[in-house]
PAMAR-241208 format. One line per field, with one value per residue: residue number from 0; y, z, x of N, C-alpha, C, O, CB in turn; residue in three letters. Coordinates in pm, whole numbers. Glycine has a CB too. Example, Ala and Ser with C-alpha at 12.3 -4.5 7.8 and 13.67 -1.06 7.14 Angstrom:
n <- [0,1]
n.north <- [-569,-225]
n.up <- [780,708]
n.east <- [1319,1285]
ca.north <- [-450,-106]
ca.up <- [780,714]
ca.east <- [1230,1367]
c.north <- [-330,3]
c.up <- [780,787]
c.east <- [1320,1290]
o.north <- [-332,114]
o.up <- [846,804]
o.east <- [1424,1341]
cb.north <- [-447,-60]
cb.up <- [905,572]
cb.east <- [1131,1408]
res <- [ALA,SER]
END
This chain:
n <- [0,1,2,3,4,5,6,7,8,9,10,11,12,13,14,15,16,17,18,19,20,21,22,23,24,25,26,27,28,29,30,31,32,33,34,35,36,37,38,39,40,41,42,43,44,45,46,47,48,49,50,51,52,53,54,55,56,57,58,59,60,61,62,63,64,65,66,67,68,69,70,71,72,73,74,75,76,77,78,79,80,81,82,83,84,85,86,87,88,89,90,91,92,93]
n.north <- [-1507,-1750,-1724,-1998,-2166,-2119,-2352,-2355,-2566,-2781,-3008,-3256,-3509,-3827,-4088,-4376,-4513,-4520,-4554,-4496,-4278,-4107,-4141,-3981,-3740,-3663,-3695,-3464,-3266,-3226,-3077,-2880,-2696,-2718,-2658,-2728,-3004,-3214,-3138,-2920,-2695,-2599,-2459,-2523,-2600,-2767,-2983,-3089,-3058,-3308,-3501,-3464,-3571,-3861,-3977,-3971,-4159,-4352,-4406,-4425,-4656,-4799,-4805,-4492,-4153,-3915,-3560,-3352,-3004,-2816,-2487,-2178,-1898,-1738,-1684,-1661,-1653,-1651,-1564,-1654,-1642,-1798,-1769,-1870,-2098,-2260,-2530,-2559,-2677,-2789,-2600,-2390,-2119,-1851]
n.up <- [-457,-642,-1002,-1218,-1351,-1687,-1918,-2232,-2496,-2776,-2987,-3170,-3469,-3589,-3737,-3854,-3897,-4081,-3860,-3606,-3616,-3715,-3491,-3278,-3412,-3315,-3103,-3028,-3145,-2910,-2683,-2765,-3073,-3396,-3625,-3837,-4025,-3891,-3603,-3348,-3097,-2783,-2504,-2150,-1854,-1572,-1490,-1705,-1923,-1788,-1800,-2091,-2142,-2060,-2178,-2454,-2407,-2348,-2606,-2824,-2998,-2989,-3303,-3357,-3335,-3139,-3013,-2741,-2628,-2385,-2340,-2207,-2003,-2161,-2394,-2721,-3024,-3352,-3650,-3988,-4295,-4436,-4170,-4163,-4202,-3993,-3846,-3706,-3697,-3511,-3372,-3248,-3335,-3150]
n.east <- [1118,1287,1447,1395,1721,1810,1927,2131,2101,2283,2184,2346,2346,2412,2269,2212,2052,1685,1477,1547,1644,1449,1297,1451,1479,1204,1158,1329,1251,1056,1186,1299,1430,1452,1711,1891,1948,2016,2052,1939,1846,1794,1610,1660,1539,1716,1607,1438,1673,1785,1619,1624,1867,1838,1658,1791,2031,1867,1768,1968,2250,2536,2616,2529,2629,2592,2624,2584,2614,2591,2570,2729,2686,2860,2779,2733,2537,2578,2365,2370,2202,1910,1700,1415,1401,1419,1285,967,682,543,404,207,0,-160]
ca.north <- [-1622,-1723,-1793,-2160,-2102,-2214,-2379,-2321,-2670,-2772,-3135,-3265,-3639,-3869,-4174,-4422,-4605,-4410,-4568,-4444,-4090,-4083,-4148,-3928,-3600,-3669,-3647,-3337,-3150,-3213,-3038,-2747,-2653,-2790,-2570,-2792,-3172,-3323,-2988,-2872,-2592,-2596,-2354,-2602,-2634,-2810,-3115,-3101,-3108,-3437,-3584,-3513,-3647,-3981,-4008,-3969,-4252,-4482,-4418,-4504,-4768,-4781,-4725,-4418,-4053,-3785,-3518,-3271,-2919,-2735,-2361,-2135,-1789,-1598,-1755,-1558,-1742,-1525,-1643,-1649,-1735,-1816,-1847,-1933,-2242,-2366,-2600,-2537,-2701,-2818,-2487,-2300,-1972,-1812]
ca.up <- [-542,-707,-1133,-1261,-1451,-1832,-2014,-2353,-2518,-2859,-2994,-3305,-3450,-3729,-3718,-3996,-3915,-4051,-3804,-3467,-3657,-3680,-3297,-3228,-3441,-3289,-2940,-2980,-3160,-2792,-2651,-2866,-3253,-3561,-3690,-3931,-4060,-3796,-3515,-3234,-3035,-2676,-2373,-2100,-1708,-1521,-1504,-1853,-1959,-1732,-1870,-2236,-2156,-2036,-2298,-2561,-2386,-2389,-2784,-2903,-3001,-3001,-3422,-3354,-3350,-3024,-2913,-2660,-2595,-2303,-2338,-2058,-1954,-2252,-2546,-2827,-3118,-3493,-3816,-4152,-4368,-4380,-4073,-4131,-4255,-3848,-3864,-3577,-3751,-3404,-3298,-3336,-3245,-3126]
ca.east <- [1101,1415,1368,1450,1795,1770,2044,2116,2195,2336,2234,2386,2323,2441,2234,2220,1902,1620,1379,1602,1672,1348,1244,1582,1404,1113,1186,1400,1163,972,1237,1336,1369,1545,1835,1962,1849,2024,2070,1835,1838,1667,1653,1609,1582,1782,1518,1436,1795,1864,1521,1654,1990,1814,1583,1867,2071,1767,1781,2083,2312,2664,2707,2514,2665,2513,2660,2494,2624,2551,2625,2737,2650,2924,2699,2713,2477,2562,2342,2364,2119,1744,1633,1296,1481,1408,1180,909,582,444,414,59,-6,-367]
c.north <- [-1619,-1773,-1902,-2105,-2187,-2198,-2410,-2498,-2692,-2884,-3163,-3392,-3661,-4019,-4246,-4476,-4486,-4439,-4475,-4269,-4028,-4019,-4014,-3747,-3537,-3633,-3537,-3241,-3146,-3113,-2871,-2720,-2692,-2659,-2587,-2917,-3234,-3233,-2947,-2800,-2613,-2492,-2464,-2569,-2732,-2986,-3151,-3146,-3239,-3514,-3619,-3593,-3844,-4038,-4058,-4091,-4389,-4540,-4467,-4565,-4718,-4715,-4580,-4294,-3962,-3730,-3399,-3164,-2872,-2605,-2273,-1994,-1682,-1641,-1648,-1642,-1589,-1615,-1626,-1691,-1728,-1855,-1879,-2067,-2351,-2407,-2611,-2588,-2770,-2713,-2411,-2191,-1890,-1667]
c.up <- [-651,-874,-1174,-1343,-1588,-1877,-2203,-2383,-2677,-2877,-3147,-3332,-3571,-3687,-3814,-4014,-3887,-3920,-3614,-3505,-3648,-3503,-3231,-3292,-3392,-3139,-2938,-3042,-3045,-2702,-2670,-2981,-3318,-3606,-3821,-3970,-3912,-3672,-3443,-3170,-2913,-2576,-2260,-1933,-1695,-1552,-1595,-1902,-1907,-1756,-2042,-2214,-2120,-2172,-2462,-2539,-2388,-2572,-2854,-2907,-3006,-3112,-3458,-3319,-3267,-2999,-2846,-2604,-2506,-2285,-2203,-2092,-2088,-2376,-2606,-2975,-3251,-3583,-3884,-4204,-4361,-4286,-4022,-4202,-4100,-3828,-3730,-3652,-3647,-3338,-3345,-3249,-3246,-3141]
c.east <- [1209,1382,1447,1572,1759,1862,2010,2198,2150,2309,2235,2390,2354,2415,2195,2094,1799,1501,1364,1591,1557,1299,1350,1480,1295,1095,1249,1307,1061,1052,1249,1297,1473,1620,1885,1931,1893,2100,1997,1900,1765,1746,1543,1646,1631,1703,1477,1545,1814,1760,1565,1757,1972,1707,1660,1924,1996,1750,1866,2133,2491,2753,2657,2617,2605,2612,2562,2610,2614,2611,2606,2710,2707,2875,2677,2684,2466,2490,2278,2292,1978,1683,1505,1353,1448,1279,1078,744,480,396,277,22,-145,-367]
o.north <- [-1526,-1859,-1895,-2004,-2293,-2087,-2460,-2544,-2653,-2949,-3115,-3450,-3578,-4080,-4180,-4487,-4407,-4339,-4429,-4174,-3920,-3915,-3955,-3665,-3417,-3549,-3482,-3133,-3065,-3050,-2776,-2713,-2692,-2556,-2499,-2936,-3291,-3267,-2888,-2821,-2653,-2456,-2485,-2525,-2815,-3077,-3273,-3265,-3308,-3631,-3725,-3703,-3931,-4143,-4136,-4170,-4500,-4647,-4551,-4618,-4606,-4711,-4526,-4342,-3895,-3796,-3361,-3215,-2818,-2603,-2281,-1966,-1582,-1626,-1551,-1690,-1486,-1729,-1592,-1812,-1652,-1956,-1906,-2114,-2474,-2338,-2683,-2486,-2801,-2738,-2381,-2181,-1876,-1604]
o.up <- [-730,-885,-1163,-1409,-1592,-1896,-2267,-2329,-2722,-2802,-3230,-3234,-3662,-3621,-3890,-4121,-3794,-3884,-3543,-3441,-3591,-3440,-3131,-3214,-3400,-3086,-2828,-2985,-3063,-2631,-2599,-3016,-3272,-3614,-3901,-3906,-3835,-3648,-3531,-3167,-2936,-2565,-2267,-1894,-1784,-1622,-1596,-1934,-1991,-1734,-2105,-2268,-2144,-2236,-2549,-2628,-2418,-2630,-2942,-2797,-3028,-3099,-3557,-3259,-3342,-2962,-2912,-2538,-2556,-2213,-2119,-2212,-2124,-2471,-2563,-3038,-3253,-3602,-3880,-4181,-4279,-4289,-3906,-4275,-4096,-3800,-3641,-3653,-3677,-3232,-3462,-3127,-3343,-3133]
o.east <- [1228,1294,1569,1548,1697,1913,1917,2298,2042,2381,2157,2438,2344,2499,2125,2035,1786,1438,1274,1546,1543,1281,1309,1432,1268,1022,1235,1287,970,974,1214,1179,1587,1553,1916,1827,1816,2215,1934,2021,1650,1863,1422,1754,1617,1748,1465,1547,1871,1792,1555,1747,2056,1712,1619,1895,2040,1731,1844,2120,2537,2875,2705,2713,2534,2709,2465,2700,2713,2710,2516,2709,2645,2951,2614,2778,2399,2532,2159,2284,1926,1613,1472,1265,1452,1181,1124,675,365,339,251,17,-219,-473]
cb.north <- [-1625,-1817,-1694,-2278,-2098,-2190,-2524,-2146,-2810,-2726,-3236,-3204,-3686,-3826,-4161,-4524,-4756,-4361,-4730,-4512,-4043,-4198,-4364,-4015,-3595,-3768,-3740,-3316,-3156,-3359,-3113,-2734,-2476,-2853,-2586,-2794,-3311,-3470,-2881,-2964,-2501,-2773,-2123,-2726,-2639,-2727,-3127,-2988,-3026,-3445,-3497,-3408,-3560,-3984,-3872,-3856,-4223,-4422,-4314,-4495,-4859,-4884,-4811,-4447,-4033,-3820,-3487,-3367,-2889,-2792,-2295,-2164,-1774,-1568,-1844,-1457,-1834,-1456,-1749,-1690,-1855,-1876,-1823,-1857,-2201,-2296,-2726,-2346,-2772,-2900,-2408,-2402,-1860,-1849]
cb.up <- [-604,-620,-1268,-1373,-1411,-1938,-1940,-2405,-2405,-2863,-2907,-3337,-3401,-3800,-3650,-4030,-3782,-4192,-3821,-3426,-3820,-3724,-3185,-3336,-3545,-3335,-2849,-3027,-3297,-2718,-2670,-2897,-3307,-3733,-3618,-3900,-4239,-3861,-3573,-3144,-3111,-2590,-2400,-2169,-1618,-1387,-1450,-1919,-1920,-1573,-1857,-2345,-2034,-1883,-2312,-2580,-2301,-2333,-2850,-2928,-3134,-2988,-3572,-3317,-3458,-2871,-2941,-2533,-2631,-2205,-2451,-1969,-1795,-2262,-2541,-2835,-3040,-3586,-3842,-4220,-4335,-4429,-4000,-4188,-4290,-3699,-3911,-3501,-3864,-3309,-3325,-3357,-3309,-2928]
cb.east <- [959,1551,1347,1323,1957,1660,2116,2194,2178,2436,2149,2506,2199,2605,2178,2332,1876,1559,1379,1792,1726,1306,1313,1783,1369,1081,1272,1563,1090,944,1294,1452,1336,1412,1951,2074,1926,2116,2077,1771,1792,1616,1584,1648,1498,1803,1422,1411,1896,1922,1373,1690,2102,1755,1505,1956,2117,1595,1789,2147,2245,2695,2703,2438,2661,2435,2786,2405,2600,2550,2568,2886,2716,3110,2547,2858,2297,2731,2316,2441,2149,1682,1669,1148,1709,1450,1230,937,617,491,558,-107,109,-461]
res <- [UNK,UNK,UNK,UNK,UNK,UNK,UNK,UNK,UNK,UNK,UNK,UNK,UNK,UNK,UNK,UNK,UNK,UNK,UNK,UNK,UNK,UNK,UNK,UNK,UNK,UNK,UNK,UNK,UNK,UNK,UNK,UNK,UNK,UNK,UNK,UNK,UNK,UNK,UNK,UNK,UNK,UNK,UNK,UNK,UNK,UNK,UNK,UNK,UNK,UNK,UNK,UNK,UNK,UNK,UNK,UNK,UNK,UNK,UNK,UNK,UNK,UNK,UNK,UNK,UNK,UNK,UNK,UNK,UNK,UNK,UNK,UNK,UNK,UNK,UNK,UNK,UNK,UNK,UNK,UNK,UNK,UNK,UNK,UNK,UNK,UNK,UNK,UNK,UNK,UNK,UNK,UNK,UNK,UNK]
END
């Protein structure tokens, strides 16, 4: 039994309308985790990834700002700082 691979992906957004930025934070915190105000983090399968990437394109408009990452196999993630700073507040633990 072979294991699903999981991609590491990177999405970063500068969206002016708070109502989309909204919908846009909202859906990626379904995904992954907040890094930064406008930064997510996910470890995604293959089908996941090509669900977020459709989901994102249904969202936005043209004077919007996406980009999407996908990191490969020599990923090396260093950091600085507070990192309980990552915002994970859907997350509950038993």
């Amino acid at each position: 039994m072979s294991q699903e691979i999981k991609h590491t992906i990177l999405i970063i957004y500068d969206i002016s309308d708070n109502s989309r930025r909204y919908r846009m934070a909202k859906l990626l915190k379904g995904f992954g985790y907040r890094v930064q105000r406008s930064a997510f983090e996910c470890l995604l399968s293959t089908s996941k990834y090509n669900k977020l990437i459709s989901n994102i394109n249904k969202l936005v408009v043209e004077e919007d700002l996406v980009r999407v990452y996908k990191l490969h196999d020599n990923i090396d993630i260093k950091i600085w700082g507070d990192i309980d700073k990552i915002e994970d507040e859907d997350v509950i633990f038993i």
